[in-house]
C-alpha positions as CSV (number, residue, x, y, z in Angstrom):
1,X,-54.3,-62.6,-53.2
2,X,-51.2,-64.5,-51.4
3,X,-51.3,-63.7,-47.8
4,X,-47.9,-62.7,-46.2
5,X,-46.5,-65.4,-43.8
6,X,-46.0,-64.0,-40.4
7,X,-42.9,-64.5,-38.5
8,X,-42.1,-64.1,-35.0
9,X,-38.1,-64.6,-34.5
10,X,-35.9,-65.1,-31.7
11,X,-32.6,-63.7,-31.5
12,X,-29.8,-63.5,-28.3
13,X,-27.8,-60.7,-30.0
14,X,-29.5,-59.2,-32.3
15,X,-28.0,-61.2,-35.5
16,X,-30.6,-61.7,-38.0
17,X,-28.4,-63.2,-41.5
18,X,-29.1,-66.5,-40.4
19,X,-32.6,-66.7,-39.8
20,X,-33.3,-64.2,-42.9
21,X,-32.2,-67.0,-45.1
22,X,-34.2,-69.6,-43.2
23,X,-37.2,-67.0,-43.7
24,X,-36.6,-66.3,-46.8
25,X,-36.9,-70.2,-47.5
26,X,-40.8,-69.9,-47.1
27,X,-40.9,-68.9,-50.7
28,X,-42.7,-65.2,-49.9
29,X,-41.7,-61.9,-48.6
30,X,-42.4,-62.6,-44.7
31,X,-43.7,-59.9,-42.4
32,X,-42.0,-60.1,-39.3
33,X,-44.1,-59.5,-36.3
34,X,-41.9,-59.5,-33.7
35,X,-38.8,-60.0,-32.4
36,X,-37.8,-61.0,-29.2
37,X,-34.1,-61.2,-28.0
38,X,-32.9,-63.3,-26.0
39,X,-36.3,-63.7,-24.1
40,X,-35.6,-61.2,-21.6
41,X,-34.3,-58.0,-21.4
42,X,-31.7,-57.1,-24.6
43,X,-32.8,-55.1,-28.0
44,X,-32.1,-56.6,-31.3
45,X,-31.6,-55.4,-35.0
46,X,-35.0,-56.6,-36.9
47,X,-35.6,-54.4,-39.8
48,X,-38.4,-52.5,-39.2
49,X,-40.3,-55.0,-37.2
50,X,-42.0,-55.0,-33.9
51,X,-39.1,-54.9,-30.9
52,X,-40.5,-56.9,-28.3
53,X,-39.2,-57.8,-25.1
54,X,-40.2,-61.5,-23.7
55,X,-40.5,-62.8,-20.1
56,X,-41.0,-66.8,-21.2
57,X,-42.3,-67.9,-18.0
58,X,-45.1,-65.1,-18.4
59,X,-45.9,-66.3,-22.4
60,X,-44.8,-64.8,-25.9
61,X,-46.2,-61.6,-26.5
62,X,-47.9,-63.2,-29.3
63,X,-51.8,-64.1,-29.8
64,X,-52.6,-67.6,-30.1
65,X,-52.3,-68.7,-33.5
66,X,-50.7,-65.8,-34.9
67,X,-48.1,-66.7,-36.5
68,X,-46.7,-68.7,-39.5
69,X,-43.1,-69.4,-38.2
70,X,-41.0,-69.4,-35.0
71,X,-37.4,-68.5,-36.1
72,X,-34.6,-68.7,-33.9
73,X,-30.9,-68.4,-33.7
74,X,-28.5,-69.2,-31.1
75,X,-31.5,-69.8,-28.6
76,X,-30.4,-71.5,-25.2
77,X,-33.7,-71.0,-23.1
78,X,-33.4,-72.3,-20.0
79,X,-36.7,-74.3,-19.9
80,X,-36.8,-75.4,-23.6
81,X,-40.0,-77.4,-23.1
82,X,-41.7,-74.0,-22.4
83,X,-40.5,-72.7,-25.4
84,X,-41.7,-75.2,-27.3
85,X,-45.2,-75.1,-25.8
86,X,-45.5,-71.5,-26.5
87,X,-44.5,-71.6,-29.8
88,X,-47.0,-74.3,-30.5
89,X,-49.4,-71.8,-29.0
90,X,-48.8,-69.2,-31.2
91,X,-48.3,-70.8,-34.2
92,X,-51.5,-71.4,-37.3
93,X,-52.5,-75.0,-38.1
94,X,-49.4,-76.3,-39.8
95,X,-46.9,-73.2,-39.0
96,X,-43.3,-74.6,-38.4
97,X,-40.8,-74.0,-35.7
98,X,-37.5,-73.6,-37.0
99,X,-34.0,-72.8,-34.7
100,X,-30.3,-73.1,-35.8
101,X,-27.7,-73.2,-32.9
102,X,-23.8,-72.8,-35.0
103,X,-21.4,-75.0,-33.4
104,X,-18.6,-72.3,-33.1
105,X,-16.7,-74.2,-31.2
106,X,-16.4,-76.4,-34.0
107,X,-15.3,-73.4,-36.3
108,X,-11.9,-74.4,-38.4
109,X,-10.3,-72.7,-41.2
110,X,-10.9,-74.2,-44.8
111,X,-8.4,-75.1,-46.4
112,X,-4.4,-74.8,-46.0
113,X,-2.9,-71.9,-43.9
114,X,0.2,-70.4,-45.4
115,X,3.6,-71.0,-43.2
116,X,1.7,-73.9,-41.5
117,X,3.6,-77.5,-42.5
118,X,0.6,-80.2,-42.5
119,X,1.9,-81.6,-39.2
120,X,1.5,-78.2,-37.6
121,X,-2.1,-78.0,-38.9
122,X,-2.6,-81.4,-37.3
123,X,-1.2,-80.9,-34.1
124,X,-3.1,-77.1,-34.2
125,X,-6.5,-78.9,-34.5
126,X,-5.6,-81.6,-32.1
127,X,-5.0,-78.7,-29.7
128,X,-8.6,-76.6,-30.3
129,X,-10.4,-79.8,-30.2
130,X,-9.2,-81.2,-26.9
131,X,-9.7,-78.0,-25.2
132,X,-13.8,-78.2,-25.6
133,X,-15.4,-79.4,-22.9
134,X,-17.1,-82.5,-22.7
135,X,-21.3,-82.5,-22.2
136,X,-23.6,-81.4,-21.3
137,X,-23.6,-78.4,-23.9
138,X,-25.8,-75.5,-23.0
139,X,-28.0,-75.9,-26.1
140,X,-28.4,-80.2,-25.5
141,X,-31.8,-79.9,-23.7
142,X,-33.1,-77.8,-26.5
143,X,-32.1,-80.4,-29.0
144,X,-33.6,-83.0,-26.8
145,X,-37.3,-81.2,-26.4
146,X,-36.9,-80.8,-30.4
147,X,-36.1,-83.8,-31.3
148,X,-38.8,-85.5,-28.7
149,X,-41.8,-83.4,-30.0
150,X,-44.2,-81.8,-27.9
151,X,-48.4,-82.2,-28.0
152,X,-49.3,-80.1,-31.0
153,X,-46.1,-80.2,-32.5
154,X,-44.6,-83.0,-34.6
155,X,-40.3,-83.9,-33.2
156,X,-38.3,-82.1,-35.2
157,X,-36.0,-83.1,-38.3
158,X,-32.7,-82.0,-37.3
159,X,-29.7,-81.4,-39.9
160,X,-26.7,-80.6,-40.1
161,X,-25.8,-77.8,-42.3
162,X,-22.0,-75.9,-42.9
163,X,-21.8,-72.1,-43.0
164,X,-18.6,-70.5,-44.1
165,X,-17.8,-67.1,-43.3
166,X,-15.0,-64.9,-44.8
167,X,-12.8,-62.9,-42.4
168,X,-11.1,-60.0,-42.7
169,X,-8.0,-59.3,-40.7
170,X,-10.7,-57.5,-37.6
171,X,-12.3,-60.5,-37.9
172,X,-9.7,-62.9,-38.0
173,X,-8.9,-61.3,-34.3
174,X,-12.5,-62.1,-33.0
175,X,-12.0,-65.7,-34.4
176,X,-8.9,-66.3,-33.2
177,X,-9.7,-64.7,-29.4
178,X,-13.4,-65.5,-28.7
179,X,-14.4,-68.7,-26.3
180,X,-17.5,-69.9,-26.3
181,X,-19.4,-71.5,-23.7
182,X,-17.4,-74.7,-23.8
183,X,-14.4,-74.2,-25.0
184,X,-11.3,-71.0,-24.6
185,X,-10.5,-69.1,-27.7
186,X,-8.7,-71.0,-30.3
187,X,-5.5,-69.3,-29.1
188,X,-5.4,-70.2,-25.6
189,X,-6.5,-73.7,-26.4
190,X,-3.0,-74.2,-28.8
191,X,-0.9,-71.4,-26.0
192,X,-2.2,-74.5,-23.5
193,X,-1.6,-77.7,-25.6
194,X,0.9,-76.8,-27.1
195,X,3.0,-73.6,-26.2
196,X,3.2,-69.9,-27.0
197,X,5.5,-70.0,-29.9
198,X,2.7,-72.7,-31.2
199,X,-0.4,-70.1,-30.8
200,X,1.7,-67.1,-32.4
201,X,2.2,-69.0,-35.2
202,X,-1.5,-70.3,-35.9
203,X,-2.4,-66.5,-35.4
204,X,0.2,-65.0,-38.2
205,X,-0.8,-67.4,-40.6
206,X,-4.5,-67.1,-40.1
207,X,-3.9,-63.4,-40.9
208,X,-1.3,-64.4,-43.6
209,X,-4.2,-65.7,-45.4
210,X,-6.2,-62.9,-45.5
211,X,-2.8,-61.5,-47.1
212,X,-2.7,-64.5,-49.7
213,X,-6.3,-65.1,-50.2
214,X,-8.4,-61.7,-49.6
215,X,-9.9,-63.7,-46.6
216,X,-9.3,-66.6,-44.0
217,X,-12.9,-69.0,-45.0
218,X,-14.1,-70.4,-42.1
219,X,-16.7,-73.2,-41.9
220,X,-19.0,-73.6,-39.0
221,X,-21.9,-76.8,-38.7
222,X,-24.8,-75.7,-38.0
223,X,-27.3,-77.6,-36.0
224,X,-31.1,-76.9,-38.1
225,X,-34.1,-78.4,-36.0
226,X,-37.5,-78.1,-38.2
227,X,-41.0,-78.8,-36.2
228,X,-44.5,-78.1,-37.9
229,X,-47.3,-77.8,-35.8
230,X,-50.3,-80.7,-36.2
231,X,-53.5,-79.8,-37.8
């Protein structure tokens, strides 16, 4: 009989898409044992599984050795090395450590925009891109600890990966008016490099493409750290 992997995952907002496709990756149905958002106080989505609140500095509210996976998705702890050490803790001989942070600042449109001349596209994107800030990024030190290994845990391979999403016209708004930690909306970063008339015309033909197309397609890198613990 095939034993059910067991999956403890992290979450800050309750999204689970992306990590369900990493879990689903193991090959098996996973049980998920619990989830913890945002390690401290939040709730989270997670499909019938255990909803567990975490203080890090007090431990995972996980036995050692008890599970098969540590998932995560947009995890910025602010002592990754912690993190790390617990998750070794709680993981079986060769369970894997596996988080995904999406570069949203890095988000663009695929493709052409409709009413946008190929000079305006450059100039747009020359625009969103200066306005990000320059390091240290909030999820660096977590990519650092990864990438460095901890005792018990082999450094990580890290990847890049794309994801595209598919907006509608509500979520072409989000898009275009959401900052991130290191960077303004894409909408204030063209009204500032550029100028108004600039930012109004990114934002009618993002939404002209949901006319055209059925969607705007974004595409998003996606930073994927994988660790397995040492036997």
């Amino acid at each position: 009989m095939i034993r059910t992997p067991r999956v403890l995952i992290m979450l800050p907002d309750g999204g689970l898409s992306l990590v369900a496709g990493i879990v689903a990756g193991m090959g098996q149905a996973a049980r998920i044992v619990a989830v913890v958002p945002s390690l401290a106080v939040g709730a989270a989505e997670c499909g019938g599984a255990g909803r567990v609140v975490a203080d890090l500095a007090a431990g995972l509210p996980v036995a050692d050795g008890a599970v098969d996976m540590v998932a995560g998705s947009g995890i910025v702890p602010a002592d990754p090395t912690r993190l790390l050490d617990e998750a070794c803790r709680v993981l079986t001989t060769r369970g894997q450590v596996v988080f995904t942070v999406t570069m949203a600042h890095l988000r663009q449109p695929v493709g052409e925009l409709p009413g946008l001349t190929d000079d305006d596209a450059r100039r747009i994107g020359r625009a969103v891109g200066a306005a990000v800030a320059q390091g240290p990024h909030p999820w660096d030190a977590l990519i650092e600890v990864m990438s460095t290994g901890r005792p018990g845990l082999r450094p990580a391979d890290v990847t890049v990966m794309e994801m595209t999403d598919d907006l509608d016209h509500q979520g072409v708004e989000e898009y275009l008016y959401a900052s991130t930690p290191i960077s303004p909306s894409p909408v204030a970063a063209v009204r500032t490099g550029l100028d108004a008339r600039a930012a109004r015309r990114f934002e009618a033909a993002c939404h002209r493409a949901v006319d055209v197309d059925g969607a705007l397609r974004l595409r998003s890198p996606v930073v994927c750290m994988r660790a397995r613990r040492l036997p």
